[in-house]
N, C-alpha and C positions, 0 to 999 in steps of 0.2 A: 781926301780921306779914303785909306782901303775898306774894301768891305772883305768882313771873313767868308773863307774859303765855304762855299756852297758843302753841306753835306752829301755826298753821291748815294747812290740808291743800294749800293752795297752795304756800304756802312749803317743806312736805314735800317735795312733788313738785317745786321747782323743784331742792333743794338733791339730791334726788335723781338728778334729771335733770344737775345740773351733775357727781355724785360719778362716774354714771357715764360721761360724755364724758371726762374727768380719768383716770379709772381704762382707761378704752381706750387713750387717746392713750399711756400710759405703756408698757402691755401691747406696741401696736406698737412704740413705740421703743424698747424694750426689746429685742425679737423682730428690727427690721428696722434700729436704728440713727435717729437722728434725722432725718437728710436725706431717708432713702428711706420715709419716712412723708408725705402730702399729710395738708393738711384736710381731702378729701375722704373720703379712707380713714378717717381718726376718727371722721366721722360716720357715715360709715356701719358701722362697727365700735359705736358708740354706738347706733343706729339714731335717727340724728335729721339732720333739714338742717342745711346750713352755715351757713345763720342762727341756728338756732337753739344752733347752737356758738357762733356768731361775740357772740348775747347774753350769754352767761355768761363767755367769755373773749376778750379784748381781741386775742389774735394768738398766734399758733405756739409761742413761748419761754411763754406764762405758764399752758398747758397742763400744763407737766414741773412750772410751782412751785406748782402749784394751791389750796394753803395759805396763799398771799401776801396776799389780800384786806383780810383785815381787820388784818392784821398794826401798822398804821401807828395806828388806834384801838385795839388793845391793849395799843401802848407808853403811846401817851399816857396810857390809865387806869390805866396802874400806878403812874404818877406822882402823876395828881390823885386817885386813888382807892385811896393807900395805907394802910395800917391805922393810926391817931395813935401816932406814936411813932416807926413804923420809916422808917429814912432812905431816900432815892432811891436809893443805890447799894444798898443789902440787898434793896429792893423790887424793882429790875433784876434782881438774880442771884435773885431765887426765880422772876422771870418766865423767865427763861434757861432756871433749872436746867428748869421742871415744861414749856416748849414745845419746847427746842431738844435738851437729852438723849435724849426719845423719839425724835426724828428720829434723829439720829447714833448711835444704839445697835440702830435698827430693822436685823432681820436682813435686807433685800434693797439698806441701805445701799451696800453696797460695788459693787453692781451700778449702783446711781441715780448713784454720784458715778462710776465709768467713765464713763457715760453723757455726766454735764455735762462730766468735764475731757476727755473724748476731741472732744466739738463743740465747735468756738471761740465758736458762738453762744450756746449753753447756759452756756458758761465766763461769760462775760462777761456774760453777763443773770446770773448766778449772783450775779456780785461786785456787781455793781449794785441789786440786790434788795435787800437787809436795809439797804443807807445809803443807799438815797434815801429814808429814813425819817428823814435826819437832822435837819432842820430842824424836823419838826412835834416832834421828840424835844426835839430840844434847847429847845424855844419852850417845851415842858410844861415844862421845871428849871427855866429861866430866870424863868417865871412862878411856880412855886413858893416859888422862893429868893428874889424879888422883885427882880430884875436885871433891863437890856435884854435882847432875844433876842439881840441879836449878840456878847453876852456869849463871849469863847472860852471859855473855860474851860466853860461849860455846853456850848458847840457840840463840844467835846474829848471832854467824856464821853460826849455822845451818840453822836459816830460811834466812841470805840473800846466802847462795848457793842455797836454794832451791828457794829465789826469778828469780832466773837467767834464767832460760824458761820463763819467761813473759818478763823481762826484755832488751831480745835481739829479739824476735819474732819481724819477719817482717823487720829487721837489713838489711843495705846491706850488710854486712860483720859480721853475727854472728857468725864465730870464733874469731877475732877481739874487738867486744864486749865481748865477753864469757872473752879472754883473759885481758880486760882493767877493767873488774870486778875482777877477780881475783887477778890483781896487786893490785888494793886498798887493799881487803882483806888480802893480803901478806905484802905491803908495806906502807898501810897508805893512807890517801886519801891525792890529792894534787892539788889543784886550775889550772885547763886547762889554756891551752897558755902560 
């Protein structure tokens, strides 16, 4: 059996470097409100230049979602890299339940989501974050199931899973919801009560 490749001391310290620029930037807008936070403040709050912020993150909004990165190669592997047997929609809802649950259940939750729906910009980077994932999403099913990409029906499922973080945000029970979305998706939808 291989073992995965050793993390080197680079990659330590970058991924370091990036947790705590991330983890500052949030502490401020936490503390002072989104707007009345500059780049400059971050960095220096991180104690790093603004270049040095500006290589790990692409611009102001993708500071607050700092988790996003790799988010769009871990759809796609859950698709081509599911266990033989289990279907795209079960392999979706275990990547759901074990990424998207610890967020939404996390206790400073209720503060982070004030945070995004009180700033229009945060709002709106918020909603656009998890489906602009759709297409690479949808391309993985579609090449799975052996259909065009422009397949809707693959293009459908992809963006309502990736509807599913706006969806149950705020839930009293988003596992619950996570799980009562995912039966439709599996099982068809079916008139409450």
């Amino acid at each position: 059996m291989s073992q995965p490749p050793a993390v080197g001391r680079r990659e330590r310290k970058k991924a370091a470097t990036r947790q705590a620029i991330a983890d500052a930037a949030l502490k401020l807008f936490l503390e002072r409100g989104y707007d009345g936070v500059g780049i400059r403040d971050i960095a220096e709050a991180a104690d790093v230049s603004t270049t040095t912020l500006f290589k790990h993150f692409p611009g102001k909004e993708a500071l607050v979602f700092d988790k996003d990165e790799d988010r769009e190669a871990e759809l796609v592997a859950v698709v081509r890299e599911r266990p033989a047997g289990q279907g795209i929609v079960d392999a979706l809802r275990d990547h759901v339940l074990t990424s998207w649950i610890p967020i939404a259940t996390h206790p400073r939750q209720p503060e982070f989501t004030d945070l995004v729906q009180s700033t229009p910009t945060l709002r709106a980077y918020s909603e656009r974050m998890w489906t602009r994932h759709t297409a690479a999403l949808s391309a993985a099913i579609a090449d799975d199931v052996g259909v065009s990409r422009d397949n809707v029906a693959c293009q459908a499922l992809a963006r309502f899973v990736l509807e599913i973080p706006a969806l149950t945000r705020g839930r009293q029970d988003p596992r619950a919801a996570v799980e009562e979305i995912f039966d439709i998706l599996a099982h068809g939808w079916h008139a409450p009560g």
